[in-house]
C-alpha positions as CSV (number, residue, x, y, z in Angstrom):
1,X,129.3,24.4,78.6
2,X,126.5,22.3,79.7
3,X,122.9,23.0,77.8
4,X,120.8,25.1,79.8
5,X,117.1,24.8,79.9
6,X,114.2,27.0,81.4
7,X,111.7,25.1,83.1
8,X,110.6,27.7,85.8
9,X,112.2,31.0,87.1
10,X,115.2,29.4,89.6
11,X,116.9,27.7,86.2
12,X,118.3,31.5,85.5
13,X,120.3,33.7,88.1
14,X,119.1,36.9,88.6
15,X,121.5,38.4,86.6
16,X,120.9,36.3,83.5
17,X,116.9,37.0,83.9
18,X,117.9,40.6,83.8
19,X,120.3,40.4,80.8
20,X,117.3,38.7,79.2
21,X,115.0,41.7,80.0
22,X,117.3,43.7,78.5
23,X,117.9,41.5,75.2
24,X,114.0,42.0,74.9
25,X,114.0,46.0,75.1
26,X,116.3,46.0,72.4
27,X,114.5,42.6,70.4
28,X,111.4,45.1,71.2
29,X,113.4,48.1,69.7
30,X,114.3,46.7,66.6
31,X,112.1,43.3,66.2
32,X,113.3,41.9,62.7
33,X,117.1,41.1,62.8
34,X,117.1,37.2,60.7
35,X,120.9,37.2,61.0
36,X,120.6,36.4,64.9
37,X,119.1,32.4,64.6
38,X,119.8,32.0,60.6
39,X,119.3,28.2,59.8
40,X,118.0,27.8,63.6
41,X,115.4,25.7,64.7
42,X,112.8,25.5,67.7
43,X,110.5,22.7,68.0
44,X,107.3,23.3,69.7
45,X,105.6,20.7,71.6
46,X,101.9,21.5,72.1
47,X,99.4,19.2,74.8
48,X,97.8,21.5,75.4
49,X,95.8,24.6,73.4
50,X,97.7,28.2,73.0
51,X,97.4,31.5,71.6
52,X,99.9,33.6,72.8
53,X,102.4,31.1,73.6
54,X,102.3,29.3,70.3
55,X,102.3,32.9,68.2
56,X,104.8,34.4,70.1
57,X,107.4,31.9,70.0
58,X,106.7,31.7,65.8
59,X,107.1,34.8,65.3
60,X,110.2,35.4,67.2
61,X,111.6,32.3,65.6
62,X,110.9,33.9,62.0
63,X,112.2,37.8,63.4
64,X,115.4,36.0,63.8
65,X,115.8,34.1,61.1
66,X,114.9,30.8,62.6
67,X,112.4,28.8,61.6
68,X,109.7,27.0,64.4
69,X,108.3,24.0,64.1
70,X,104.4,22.6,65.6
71,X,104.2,19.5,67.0
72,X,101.0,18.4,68.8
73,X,100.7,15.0,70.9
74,X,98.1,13.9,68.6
75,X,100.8,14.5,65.3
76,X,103.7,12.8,66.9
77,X,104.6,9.2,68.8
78,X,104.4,10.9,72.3
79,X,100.5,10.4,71.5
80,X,100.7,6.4,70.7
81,X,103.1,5.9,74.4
82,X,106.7,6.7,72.6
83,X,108.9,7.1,76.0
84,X,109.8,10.5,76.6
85,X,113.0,10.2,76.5
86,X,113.4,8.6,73.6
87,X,111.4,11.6,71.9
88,X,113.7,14.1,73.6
89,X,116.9,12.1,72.3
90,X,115.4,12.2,68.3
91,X,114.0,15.8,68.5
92,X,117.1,17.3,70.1
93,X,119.7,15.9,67.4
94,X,117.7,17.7,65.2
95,X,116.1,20.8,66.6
96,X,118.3,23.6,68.2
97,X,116.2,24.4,71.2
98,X,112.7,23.0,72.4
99,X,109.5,24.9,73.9
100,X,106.8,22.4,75.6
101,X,103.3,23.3,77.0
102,X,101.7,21.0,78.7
103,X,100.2,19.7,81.8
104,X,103.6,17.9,83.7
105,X,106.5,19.5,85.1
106,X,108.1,16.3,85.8
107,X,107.6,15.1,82.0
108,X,109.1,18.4,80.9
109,X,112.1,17.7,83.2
110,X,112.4,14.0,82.2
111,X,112.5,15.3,78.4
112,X,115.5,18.1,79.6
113,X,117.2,15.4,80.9
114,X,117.8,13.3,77.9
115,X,117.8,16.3,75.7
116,X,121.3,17.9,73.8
117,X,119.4,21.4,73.6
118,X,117.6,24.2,75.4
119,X,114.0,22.7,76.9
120,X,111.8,25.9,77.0
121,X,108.9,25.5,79.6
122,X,105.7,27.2,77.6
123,X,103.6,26.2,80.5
124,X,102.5,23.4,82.7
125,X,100.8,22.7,85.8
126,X,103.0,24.0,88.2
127,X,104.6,27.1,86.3
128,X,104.6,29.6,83.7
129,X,108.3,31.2,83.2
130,X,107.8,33.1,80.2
131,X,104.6,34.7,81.5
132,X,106.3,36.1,84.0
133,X,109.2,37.3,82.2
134,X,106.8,39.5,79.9
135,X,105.1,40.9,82.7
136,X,108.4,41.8,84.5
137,X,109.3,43.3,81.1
138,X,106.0,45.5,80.9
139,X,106.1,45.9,84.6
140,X,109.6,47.5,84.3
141,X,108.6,49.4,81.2
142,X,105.7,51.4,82.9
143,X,107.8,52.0,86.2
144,X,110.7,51.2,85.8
145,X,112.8,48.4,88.0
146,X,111.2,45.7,89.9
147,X,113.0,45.3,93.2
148,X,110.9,46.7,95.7
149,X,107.7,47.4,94.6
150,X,104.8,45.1,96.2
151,X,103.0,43.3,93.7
152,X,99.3,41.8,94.8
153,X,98.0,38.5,93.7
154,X,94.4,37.8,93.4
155,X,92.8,34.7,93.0
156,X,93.8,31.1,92.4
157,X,97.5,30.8,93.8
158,X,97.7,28.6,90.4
159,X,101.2,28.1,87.9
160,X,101.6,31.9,87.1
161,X,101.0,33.1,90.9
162,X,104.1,30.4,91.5
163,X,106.5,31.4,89.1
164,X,105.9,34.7,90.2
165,X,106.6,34.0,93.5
166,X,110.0,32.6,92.7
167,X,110.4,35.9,91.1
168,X,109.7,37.7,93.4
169,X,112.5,35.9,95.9
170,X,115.1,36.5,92.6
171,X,114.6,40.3,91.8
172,X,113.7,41.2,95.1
173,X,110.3,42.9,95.1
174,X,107.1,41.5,97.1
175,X,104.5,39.5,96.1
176,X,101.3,39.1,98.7
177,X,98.5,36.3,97.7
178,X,95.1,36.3,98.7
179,X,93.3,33.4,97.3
180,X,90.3,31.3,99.3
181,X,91.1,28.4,101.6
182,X,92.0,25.3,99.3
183,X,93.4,27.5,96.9
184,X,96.7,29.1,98.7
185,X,100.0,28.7,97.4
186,X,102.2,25.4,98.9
187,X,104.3,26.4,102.1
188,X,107.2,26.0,100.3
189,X,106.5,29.0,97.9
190,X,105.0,31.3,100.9
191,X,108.0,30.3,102.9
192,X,110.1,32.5,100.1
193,X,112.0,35.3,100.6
194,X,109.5,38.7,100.0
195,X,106.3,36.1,99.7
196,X,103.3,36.5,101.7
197,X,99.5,34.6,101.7
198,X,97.0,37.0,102.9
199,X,93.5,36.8,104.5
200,X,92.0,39.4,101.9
201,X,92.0,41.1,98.5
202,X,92.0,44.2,100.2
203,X,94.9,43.5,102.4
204,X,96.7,42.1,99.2
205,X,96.7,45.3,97.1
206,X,97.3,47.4,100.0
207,X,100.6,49.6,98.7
208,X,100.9,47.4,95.7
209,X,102.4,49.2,92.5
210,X,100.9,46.3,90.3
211,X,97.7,44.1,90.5
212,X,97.6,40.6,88.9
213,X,94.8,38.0,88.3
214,X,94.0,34.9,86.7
215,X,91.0,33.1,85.4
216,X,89.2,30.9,88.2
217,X,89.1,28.0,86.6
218,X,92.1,26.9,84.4
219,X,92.4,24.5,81.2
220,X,91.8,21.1,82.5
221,X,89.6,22.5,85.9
222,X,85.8,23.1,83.9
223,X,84.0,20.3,85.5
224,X,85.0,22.4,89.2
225,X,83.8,25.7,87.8
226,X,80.7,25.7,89.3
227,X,82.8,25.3,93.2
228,X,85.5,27.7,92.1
229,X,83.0,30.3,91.3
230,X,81.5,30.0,94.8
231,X,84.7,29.8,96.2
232,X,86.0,33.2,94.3
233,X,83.2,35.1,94.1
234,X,84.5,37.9,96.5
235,X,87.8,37.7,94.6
236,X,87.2,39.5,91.7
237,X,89.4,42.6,90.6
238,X,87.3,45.7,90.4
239,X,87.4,49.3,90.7
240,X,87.0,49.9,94.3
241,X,89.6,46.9,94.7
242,X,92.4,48.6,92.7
243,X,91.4,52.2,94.3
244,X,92.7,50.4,97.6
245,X,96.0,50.5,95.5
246,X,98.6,53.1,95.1
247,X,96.9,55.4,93.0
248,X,99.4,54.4,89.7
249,X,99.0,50.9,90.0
250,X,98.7,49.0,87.3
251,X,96.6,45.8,86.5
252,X,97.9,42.5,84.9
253,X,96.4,39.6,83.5
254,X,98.3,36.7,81.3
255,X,94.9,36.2,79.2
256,X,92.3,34.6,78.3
257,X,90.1,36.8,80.8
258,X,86.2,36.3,81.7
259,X,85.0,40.2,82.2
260,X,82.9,39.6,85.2
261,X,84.3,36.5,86.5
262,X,88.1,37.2,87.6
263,X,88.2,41.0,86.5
264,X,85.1,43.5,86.1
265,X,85.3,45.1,82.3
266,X,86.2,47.9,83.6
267,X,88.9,47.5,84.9
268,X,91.0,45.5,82.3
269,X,89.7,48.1,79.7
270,X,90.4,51.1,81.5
271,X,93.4,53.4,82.2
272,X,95.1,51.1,84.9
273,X,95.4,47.7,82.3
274,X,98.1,47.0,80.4
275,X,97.2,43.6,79.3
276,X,97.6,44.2,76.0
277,X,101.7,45.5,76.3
278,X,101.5,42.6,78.4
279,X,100.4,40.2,75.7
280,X,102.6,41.8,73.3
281,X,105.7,41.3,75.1
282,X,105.4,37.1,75.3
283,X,107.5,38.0,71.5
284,X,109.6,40.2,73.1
285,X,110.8,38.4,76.3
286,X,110.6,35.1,74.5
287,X,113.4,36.7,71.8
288,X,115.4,37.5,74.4
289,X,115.3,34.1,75.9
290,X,115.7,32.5,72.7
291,X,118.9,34.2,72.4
292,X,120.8,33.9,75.6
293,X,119.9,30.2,75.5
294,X,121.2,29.7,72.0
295,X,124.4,31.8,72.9
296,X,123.9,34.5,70.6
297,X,126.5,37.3,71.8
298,X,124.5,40.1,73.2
299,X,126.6,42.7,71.6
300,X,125.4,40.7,67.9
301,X,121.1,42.4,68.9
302,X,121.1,45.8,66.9
């Protein structure tokens, strides 16, 4: 069988996301089961700074009996100009899967290339897989399935909003963007099958079930806050925006938030959020990835 790696949402059919979905529901069930990854071993690949991603992907490693391993470019040869895929080649005859955040798709896709084992992508410039599979998860957990519902993005059509527009052309529900000019998703993700870009935030949320956002200014993006800020302020997420929703909607956002930037306080701490099931389910999702991609027989998850 030839290794399979998950660098954005397309590298799984839909039938494997949802299998993965539902490995995670019962991960979530029954977290702790070390017989599932005994003796296993993920090696994490950090350029850039994390929270959830790096304590998620730790802890499902040690809830299944595996063991993960931190590796940041400054502690390893890829900082001193080691060639990629010479690292992939050394890591992947040792480690049983790899998970790298950082801020080149293509890099992450030279390293699968040369690598025996699953390449995780934790998140780079142009996606963010295992966000999205969380927030399917909690999406699906609140209301049940996906497929159909309209989902409304608003803000920066940035790495999230495109993974979850290749979700939404997988599990079938819609996604409709508003961002400013400048900041749109590419044609070829608004081309997609149940994608839209939209002139307003209001015309966005319009019969959406669930509201996303994202910071307006990303890791790497600080010295064009000051533009972006101009450019988004009408874009922020607030209560008379998500009263334009379905009256159950619920509000999403992958975290680290600026209350009063992106989302008014409000609204992420109020009765429509659930960021923090959200948040939670990064360990939950990433189990269930972990699992299908190191063959672990879904009938061996408790």
């Amino acid at each position: 069988m030839n290794t399979r790696h998950y660098l954005d949402i397309p590298d799984l059919s839909a039938e494997e996301t949802r299998a993965i979905l539902r490995r995670a529901r019962a991960l979530k069930t029954r977290p702790v089961q070390p017989g599932l990854l005994a003796g296993r071993s993920l090696a994490m690949i950090f350029a850039k700074s994390s929270t959830r991603t790096r304590v998620s992907f730790e802890i499902a490693m040690t809830q299944m009996g595996g063991h993960a391993l931190f590796l940041s470019s400054r502690d390893t040869q890829l900082g001193r100009g080691e060639p990629i895929a010479d690292t992939a080649r050394v890591i992947s005859r040792m480690a049983d899967c790899v998970m790298i955040r950082n801020d080149s798709q293509a890099d992450q896709a030279e390293f699968a290339a040369h690598s025996r084992v699953p390449v995780i992508n934790g998140l780079s410039e142009l996606a963010h897989p295992c966000q999205i599979l969380a927030d399917v998860l909690t999406f699906e957990e609140h209301r049940g399935p996906i497929g159909g519902h309209r989902v409304a993005w608003v803000g920066d059509a940035n790495n999230v909003c495109n993974s979850w527009a290749r979700a939404a052309a997988l599990l079938g529900f819609e996604l409709a963007v508003a961002s400013p000019p400048g900041y749109a998703l590419g044609a070829e993700l608004a081309g997609l099958d149940g994608v839209s870009q939209v002139d307003s935030p209001a015309a966005a949320v319009a019969g959406a079930t669930l509201v996303v956002t994202d910071v307006w200014s990303s890791m790497g993006q600080e010295a064009e806050s000051a533009r972006r800020a101009e450019a988004f302020a009408s874009y922020q997420v607030d209560a008379a925006l998500m009263a334009q929703a379905q009256p159950d909607a619920l509000f999403m956002h992958c975290l680290p938030a600026h209350r009063g930037e992106e989302v008014a306080g409000a609204v992420i701490d109020g009765a429509q959020s659930v960021v923090w099931d959200e948040a939670e389910n990064r360990l939950h999702a990433q189990k269930g990835l972990l699992s299908f991609l190191l063959e672990v027989p879904e009938g061996a998850i408790e």
